[in-house]
N, C-alpha and C positions, 0 to 999 in steps of 0.2 A: 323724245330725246333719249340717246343712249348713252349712261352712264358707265366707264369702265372701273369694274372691282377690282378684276386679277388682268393680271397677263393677257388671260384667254377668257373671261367671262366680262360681259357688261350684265345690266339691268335693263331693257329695255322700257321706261317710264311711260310709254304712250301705251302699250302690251300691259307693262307691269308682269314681263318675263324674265327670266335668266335665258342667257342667247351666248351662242358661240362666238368668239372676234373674227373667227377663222375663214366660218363657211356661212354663218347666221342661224345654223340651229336651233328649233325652240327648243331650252331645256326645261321647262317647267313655271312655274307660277314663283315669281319674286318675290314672294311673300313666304316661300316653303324654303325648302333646302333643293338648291341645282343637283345635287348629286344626285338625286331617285330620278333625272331625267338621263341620267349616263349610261355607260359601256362599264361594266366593276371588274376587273382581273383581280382574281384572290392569287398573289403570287408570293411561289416558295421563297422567302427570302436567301436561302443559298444559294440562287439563281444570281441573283445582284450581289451578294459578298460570299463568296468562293471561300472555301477553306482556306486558313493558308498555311496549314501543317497538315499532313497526310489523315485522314477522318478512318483510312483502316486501321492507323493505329493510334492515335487519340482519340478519346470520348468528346475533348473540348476542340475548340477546333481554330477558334475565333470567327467564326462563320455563327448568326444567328443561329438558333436552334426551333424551326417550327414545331417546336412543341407548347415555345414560351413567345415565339413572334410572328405575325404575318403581316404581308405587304399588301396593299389596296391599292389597287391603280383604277382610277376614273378615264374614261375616254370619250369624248364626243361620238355619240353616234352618228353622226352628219358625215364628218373628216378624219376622225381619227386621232385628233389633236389630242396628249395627255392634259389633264385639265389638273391634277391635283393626284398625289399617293399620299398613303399616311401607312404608318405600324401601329399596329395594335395588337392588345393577346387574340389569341385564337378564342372564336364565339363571342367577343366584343363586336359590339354593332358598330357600321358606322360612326365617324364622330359628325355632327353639324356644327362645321367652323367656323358659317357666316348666317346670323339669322337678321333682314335689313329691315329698316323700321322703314317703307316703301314711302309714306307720305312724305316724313319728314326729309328725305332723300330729295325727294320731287320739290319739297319746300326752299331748300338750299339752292339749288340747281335754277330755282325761279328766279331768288333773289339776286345770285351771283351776274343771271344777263347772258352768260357763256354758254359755247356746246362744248360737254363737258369731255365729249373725244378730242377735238382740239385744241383743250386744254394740257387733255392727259395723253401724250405721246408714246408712252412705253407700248410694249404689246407686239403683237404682230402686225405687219406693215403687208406692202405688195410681194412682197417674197415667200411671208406664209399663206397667202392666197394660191399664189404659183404652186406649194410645195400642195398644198393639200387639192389641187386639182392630178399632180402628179400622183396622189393616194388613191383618187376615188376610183371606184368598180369599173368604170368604163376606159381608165386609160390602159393605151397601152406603151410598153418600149420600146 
């Protein structure tokens, strides 16, 4: 049985993996943290908020300052799908935002009787299947 966490991540309970919604990527052991099975962008936050007063001649700028913020973007290696960004100061590690107590998950899931994707409807559907075969290496336009 595959449990949905986020948007883009299940549990898969028969594995006992983190796995992509997208494409099925194995991301690692559901037991650990899915993020050491991803794609990491350390990205400049000015990149996503622009200045928005001229930076040649203000110091401040309203634009984060990478010296005090950076931007973490997760990617499925599989598809491409963003799975999660976060801000943190610079040389802050990773945060681990979901750690799943696997049994008791599997316990619930028993008792409820359900599958718990057709329970849980949110997420990506046939449309993010379609978009992430338009992503992979082999297509073309």
């Amino acid at each position: 049985m595959r449990v949905p966490m986020t948007e883009y991540l299940v549990i898969d309970l028969d594995t006992e993996r983190w796995v992509c919604r997208v494409c099925s990527q194995d991301l690692g052991d559901a037991r650990g943290d899915y993020k050491r099975g991803t794609l990491v962008h350390d990205r400049d936050p000015r990149e996503i908020h622009q200045p928005i007063i001229d930076p040649d001649r203000y110091e401040y700028t309203f634009s984060p300052d990478p010296a005090f913020c950076r931007i973490l973007e997760y990617y499925c290696p599989g598809c491409g799908t963003q799975l999660e960004a976060e801000y943190l100061p610079p040389g802050h590690p990773p945060t681990v935002d979901m750690l799943i107590d696997v049994d008791a998950l599997r316990g619930q899931w028993e008792i409820r009787g359900v599958d718990a994707e057709a329970v849980h409807t949110y997420g990506p559907g046939d449309d993010a299947a379609a978009a992430a075969q338009l992503t992979s290496p082999g297509h073309t336009h």
